[in-house]
C-alpha positions as CSV (number, residue, x, y, z in Angstrom):
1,X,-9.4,-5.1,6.1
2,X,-7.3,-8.2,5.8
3,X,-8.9,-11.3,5.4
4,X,-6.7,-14.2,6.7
5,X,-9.4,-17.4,5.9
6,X,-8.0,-17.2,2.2
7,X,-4.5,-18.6,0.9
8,X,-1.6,-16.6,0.5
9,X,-0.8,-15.4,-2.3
10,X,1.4,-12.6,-3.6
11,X,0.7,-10.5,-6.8
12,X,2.4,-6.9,-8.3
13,X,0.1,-4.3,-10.2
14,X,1.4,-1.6,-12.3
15,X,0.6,2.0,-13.0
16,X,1.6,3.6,-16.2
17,X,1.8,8.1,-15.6
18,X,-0.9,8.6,-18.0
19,X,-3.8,6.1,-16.1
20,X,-6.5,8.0,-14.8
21,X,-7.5,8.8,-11.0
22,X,-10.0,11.0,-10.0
23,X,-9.0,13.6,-7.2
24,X,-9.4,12.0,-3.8
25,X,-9.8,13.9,-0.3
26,X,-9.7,13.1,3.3
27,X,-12.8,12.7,5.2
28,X,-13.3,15.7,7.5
29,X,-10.9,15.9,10.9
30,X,-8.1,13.8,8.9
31,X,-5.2,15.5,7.9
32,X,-1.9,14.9,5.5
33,X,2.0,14.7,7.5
34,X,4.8,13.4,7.1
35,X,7.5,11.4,8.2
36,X,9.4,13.1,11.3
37,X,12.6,11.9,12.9
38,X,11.0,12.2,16.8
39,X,7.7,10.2,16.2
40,X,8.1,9.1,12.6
41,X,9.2,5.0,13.2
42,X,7.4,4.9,16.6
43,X,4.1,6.1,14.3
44,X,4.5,3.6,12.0
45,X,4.7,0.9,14.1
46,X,1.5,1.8,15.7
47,X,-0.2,2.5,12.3
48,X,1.4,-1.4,11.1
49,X,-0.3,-3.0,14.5
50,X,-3.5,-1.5,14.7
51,X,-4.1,-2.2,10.7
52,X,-3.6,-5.9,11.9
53,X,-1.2,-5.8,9.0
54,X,1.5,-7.3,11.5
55,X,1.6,-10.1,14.3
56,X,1.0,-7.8,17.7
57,X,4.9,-7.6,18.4
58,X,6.5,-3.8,18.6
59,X,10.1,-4.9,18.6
60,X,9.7,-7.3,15.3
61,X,7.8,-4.3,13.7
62,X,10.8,-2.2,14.8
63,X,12.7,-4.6,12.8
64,X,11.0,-4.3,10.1
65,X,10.7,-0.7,9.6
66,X,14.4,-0.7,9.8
67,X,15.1,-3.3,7.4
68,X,12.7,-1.6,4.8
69,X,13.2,2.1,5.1
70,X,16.6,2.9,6.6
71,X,18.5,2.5,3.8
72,X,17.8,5.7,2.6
73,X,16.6,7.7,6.0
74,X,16.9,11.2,4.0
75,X,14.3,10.5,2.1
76,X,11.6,10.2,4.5
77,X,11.1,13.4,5.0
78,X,9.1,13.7,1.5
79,X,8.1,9.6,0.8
80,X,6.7,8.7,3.9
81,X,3.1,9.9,4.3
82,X,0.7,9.8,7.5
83,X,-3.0,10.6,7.7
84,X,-3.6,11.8,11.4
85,X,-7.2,12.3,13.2
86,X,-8.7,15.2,15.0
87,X,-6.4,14.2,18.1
88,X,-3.0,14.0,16.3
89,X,-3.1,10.1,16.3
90,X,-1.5,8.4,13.6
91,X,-4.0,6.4,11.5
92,X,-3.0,5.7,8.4
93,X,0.3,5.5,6.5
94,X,2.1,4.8,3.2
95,X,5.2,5.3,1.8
96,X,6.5,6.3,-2.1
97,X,9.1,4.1,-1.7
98,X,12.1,2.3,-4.2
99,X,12.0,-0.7,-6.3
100,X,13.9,-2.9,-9.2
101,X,11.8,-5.4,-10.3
102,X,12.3,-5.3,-13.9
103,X,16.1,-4.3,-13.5
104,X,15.7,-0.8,-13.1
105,X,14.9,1.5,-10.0
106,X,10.7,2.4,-9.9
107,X,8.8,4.1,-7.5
108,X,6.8,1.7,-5.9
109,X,3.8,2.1,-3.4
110,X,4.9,0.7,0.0
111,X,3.7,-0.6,3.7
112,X,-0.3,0.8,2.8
113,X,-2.0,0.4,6.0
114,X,-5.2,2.2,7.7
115,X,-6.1,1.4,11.8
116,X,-9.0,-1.1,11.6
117,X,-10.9,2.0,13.5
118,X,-10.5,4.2,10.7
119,X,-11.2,1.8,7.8
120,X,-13.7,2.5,4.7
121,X,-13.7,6.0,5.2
122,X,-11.9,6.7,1.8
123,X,-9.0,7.2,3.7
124,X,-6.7,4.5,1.5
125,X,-7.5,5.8,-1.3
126,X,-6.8,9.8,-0.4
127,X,-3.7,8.7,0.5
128,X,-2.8,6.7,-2.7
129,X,-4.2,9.8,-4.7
130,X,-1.4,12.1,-2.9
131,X,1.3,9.6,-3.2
132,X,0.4,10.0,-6.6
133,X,1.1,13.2,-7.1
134,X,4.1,13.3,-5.3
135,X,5.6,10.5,-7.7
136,X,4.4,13.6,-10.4
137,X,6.3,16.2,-8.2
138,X,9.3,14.3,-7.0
139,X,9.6,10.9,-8.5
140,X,10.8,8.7,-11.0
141,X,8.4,9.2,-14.4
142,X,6.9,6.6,-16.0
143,X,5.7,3.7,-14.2
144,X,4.6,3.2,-10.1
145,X,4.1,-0.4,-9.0
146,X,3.4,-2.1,-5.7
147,X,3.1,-5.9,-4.4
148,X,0.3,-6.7,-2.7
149,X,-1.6,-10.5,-1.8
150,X,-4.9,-11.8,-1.7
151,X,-6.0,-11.6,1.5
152,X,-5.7,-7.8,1.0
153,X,-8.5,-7.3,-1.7
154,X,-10.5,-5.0,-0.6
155,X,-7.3,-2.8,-1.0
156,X,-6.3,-4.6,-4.1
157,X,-10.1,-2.7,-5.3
158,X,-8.9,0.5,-4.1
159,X,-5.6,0.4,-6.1
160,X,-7.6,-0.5,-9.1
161,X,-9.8,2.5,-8.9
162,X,-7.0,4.5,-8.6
163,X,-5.1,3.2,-12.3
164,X,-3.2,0.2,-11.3
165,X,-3.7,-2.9,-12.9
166,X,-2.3,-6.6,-12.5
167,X,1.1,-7.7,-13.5
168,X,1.0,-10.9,-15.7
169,X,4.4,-10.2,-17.6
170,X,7.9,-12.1,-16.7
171,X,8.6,-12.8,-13.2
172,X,9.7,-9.7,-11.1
173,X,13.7,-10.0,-10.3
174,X,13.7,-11.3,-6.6
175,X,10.2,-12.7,-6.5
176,X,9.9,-14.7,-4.0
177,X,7.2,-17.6,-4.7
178,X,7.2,-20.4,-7.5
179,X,5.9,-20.2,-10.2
180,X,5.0,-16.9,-10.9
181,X,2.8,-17.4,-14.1
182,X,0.5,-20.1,-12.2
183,X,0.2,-18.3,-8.9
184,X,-0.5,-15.0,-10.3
185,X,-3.5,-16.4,-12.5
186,X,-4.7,-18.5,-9.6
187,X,-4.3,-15.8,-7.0
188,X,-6.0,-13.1,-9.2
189,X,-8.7,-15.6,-9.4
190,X,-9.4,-15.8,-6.1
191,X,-8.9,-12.1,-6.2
192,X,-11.6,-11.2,-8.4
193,X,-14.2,-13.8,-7.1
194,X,-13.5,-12.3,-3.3
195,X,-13.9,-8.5,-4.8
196,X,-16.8,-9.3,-6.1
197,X,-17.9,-11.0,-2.9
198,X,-17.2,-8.0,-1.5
199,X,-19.2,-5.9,-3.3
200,X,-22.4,-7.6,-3.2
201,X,-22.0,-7.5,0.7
202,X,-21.6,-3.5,0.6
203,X,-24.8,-3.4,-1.1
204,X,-26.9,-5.0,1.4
């Protein structure tokens, strides 16, 4: 869900190796796959649109898929993970990606986005959980991170619940809002008073 009525703002979270996650599965009929160089950019696209994640434009998500992943096309193959439906269809996707904040290269969670038809399903957070353990398997020890923004906390809730917390150390290299102390308070403000929000409104 991405909830556009709040203010923008942009925030990084941090997972250290040893933070807990419990084991996570796909609901039944979903399935694991990966990146392939037929469908594999034409599927993420899709995935991007129907998450709402993107303005409704195939040639600018094109774009950006380019900008972001083919730098390093070779490793797709075993970084970019889709969750597919009973049919095949592409419905999810997220990508074990690469990232120097703090001056050296991290693994970094990347592009997370579920089709608005598939949503709360646990399907986010399956697919964190196996990104997961491929950072174990293939990646870079130590620390994970990803950047994510407010209008996104309802996935901000899932990342928690799988170890990552919020970043409130020295600004990121490259960060690209002012003031990072004072917007990462204010927007983790907002963040917490719209989880819980959130939360209350499951329980009805």
């Amino acid at each position: 869900m991405i909830d556009r009525t709040i203010p923008y703002m942009p925030v990084m979270m941090v997972r250290n190796d040893n933070a807990d996650c419990e084991a996570y599965s796909l609901p039944q009929g979903y399935t694991f796959d990966f990146y392939n160089e037929t469908t594999g950019r034409d599927d993420w696209i899709q995935v991007q649109l129907k998450s709402h994640q993107l303005e409704d434009d195939a040639f600018k998500a094109g774009q950006l898929f380019d900008s972001e992943f083919m730098d390093r096309p070779e490793e797709l193959k075993t970084r970019m993970l889709f969750v597919r439906d009973e049919q095949g269809n592409p419905v999810a996707n997220a990508s074990l990606w690469f990232g120097s904040p703090f001056g050296e290269e991290l693994d970094r969670i990347h592009w997370v986005a579920t089709d608005e038809a598939h949503q709360g399903k646990g399907i986010c957070r399956a697919m964190i959980k196996k990104l997961l353990d491929i950072h174990v398997e293939i990646g870079k020890p130590g620390k994970v991170y990803l950047i994510s923004q407010t209008f996104s906390y309802p996935a901000i809730h899932v990342y928690t619940s799988c170890g990552f917390e919020r970043y409130m150390g020295p600004e990121p290299m490259n960060w690209r809002v002012d003031a990072f102390e004072e917007t990462a308070k204010n927007a983790w403000k907002l963040i917490d008073e719209k989880i819980d929000e959130y939360r209350k409104n499951r329980r009805k």
